[in-house]
C-alpha positions in Angstrom: -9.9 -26.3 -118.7 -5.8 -26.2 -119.3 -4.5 -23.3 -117.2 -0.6 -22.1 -117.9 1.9 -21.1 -114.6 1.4 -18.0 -116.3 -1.9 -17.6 -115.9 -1.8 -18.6 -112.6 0.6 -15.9 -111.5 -1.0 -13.5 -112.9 -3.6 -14.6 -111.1 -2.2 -15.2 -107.9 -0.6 -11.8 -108.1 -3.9 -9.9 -108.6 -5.4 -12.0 -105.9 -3.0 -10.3 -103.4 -3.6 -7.3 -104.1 -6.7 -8.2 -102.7 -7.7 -8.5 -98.9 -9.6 -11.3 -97.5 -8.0 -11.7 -93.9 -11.9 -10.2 -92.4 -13.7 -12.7 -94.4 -12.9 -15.8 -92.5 -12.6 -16.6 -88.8 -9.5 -17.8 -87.7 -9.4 -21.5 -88.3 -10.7 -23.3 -85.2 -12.4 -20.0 -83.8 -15.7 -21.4 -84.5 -18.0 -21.8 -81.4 -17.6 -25.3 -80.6 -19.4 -27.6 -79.1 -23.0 -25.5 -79.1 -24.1 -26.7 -82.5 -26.2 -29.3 -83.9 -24.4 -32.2 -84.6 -24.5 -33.4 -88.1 -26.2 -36.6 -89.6 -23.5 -39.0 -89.7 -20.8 -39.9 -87.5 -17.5 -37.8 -88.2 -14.3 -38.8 -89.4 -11.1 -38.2 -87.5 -9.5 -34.6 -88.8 -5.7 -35.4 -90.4 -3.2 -35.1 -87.4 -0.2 -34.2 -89.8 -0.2 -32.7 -93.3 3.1 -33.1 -95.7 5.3 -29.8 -94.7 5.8 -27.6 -98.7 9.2 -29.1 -99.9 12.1 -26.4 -99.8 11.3 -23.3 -102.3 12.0 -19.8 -102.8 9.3 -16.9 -103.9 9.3 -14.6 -106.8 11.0 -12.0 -104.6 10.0 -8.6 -103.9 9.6 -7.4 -107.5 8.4 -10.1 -109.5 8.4 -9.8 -113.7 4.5 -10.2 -114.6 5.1 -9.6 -118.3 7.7 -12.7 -118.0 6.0 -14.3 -115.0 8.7 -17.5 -113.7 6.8 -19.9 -111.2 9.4 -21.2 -108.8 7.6 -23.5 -106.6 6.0 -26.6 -107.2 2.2 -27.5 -107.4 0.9 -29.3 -104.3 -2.3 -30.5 -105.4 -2.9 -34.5 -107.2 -5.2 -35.1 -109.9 -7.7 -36.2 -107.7 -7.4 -33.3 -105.1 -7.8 -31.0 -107.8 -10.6 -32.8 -109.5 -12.0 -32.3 -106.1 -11.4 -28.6 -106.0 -12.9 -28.3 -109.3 -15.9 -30.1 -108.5 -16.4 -28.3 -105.2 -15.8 -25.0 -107.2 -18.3 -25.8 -109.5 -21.0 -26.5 -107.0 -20.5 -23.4 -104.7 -20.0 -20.8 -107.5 -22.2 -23.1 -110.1 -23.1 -21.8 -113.6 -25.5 -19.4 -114.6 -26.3 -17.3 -117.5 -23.6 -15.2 -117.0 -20.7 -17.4 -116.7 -20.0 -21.1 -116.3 -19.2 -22.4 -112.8 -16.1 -21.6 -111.1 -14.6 -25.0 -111.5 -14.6 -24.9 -115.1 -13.5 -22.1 -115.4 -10.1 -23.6 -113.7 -10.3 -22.0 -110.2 -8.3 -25.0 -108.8 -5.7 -24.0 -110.5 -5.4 -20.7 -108.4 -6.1 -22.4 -105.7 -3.2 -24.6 -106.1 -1.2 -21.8 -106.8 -2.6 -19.9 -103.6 -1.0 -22.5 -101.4 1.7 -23.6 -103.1 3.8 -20.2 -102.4 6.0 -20.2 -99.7 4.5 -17.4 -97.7 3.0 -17.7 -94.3 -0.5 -16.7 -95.4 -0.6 -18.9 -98.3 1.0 -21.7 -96.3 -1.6 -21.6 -93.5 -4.5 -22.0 -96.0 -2.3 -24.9 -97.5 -2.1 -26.5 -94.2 -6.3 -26.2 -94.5 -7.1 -26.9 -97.5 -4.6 -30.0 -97.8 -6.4 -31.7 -94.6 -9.5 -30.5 -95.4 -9.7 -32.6 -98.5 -8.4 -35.3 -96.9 -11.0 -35.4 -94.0 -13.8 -35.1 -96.9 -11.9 -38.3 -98.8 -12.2 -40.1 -95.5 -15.7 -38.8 -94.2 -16.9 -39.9 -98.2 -15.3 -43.3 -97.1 -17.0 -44.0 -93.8 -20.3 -42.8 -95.1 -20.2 -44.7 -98.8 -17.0 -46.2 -99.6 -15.8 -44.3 -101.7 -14.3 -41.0 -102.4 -15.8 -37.9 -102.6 -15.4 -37.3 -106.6 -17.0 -40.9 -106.7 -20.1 -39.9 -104.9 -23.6 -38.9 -106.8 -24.2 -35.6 -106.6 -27.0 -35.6 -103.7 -24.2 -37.4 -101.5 -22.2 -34.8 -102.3 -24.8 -32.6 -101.3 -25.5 -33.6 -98.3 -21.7 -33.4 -97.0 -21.5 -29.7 -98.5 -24.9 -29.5 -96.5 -23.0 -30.2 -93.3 -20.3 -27.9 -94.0 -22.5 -24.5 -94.0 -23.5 -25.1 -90.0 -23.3 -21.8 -88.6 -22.6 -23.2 -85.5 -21.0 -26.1 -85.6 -20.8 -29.1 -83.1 -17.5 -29.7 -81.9 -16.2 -32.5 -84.3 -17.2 -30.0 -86.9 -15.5 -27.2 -86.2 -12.3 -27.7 -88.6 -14.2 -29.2 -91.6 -16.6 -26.2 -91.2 -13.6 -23.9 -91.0 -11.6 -25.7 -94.2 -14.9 -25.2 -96.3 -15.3 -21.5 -95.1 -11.7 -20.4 -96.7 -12.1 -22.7 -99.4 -15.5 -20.7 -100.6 -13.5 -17.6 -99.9 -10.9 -18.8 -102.0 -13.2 -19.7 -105.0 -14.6 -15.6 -104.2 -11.1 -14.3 -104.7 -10.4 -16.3 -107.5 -13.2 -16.2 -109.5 -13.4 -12.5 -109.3 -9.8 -12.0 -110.6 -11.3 -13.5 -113.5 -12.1 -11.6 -116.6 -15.4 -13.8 -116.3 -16.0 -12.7 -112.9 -15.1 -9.1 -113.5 -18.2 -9.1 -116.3 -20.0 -10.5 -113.6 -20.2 -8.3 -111.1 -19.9 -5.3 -113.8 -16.5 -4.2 -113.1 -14.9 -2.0 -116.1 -11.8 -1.0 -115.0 -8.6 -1.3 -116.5 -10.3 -1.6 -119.7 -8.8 0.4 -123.0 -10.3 3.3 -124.2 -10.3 4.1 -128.1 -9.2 7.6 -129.2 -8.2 10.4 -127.2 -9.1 10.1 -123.1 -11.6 12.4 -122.5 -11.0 12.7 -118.6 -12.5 11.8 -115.7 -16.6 12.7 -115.6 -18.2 15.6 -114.1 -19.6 13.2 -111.0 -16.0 12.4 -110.7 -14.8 15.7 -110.5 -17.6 16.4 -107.7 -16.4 14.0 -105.8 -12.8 14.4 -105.6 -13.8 18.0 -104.8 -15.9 17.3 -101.9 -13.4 15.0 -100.7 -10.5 17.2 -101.7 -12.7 19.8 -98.9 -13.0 17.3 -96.5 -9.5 16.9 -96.4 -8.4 20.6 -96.6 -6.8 20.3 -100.0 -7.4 22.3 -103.2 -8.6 20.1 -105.8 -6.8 20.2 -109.5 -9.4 21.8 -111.7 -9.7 20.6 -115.4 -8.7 22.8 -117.8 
């Protein structure tokens, strides 16, 4: 699936809005050492990753109606065939939608970490190595790359990246996977596709005159309104 800049921003810009600093550990934090080690011998983690070449952000008030991208991409064909593959088999198909990697979720994840902002630049930093230890574990264990494997190879290495306790050599590759998934979350539900999903109707139009906010609505706000000390608005 073909997915514009301006797509992407729009995407990345309803992402942020968004919080997902308590869904992930910080990288490394995972217990280490106490964990079953996994079946294969583990590949070295990268030492260094590329630093993001000189850019600028949006700024502080970014046009969304004329959205201009001024950093480059980071990922390569092959890294984001990766992503897309990887997004596909953690948020796979169903009846409701097809998976997340066809639906182009690499694409905001190559935006995610292409911004010059120190959240999205840490994740870059993670995700950059990440796919880069998977490349070289897929190496070691088969000689070839991980979008060359067959899909129960693949398996078996996403197997190893769900430990909930991970032995020491696994504690970055664990963590990498953990914000990638998190990353496919976000990204997936700033969707349209994941919106129908999970049933959200908001910031839909509404045909004709706007009848108002329901009575359960209006009992709410009123019990919260009394909680707070504050006369709720009444509708006339």
């Amino acid at each position: 699936m073909t997915i514009t800049r301006r797509t992407t921003l729009q995407w990345f810009a309803t992402a942020t809005t968004l919080s997902i600093a308590p869904w992930t550990p910080a990288f490394g934090a995972v217990a280490t050492g106490a964990g079953t080690p996994p079946p294969f011998a583990v590949a070295d983690w990268p030492a260094t990753v590329a630093p993001l070449p000189p850019t600028r952000g949006y700024g502080r008030d970014p046009d969304l109606a004329d959205p201009k991208v001024p950093w480059p991409l980071t990922f390569t064909k092959a890294q984001r065939a990766a992503i897309d593959m990887l997004g596909d088999m953690i948020l796979p198909a169903d009846a409701a939608s097809p998976g997340a990697g066809k639906l182009g979720v690499g694409a905001f994840v190559d935006e995610w970490i292409s911004a010059p902002y120190p959240r999205q630049q840490d994740d870059r930093t993670t995700i950059v190595a990440g796919l880069a230890w998977l490349d070289a574990q897929s190496q070691s264990l088969h000689q070839a790359s991980f979008i060359a494997l067959t899909a129960a190879q693949r398996a078996m290495l996403l197997d190893a990246l769900t430990a909930a306790s991970p032995a020491a050599a696994m504690v970055k590759p664990v963590a990498f996977m953990d914000r990638l998934r998190n990353l496919f979350v976000l990204g997936f539900y700033s969707l349209p596709e994941g919106k129908a999903d999970m049933g959200y109707i908001g910031d839909q139009p509404i045909e004709g005159a706007y009848p108002g906010p329901t009575e359960a609505a209006l009992a709410h706000l009123a019990t919260v309104m009394r909680e707070l000390k504050l006369e709720a608005s009444t509708r006339a």
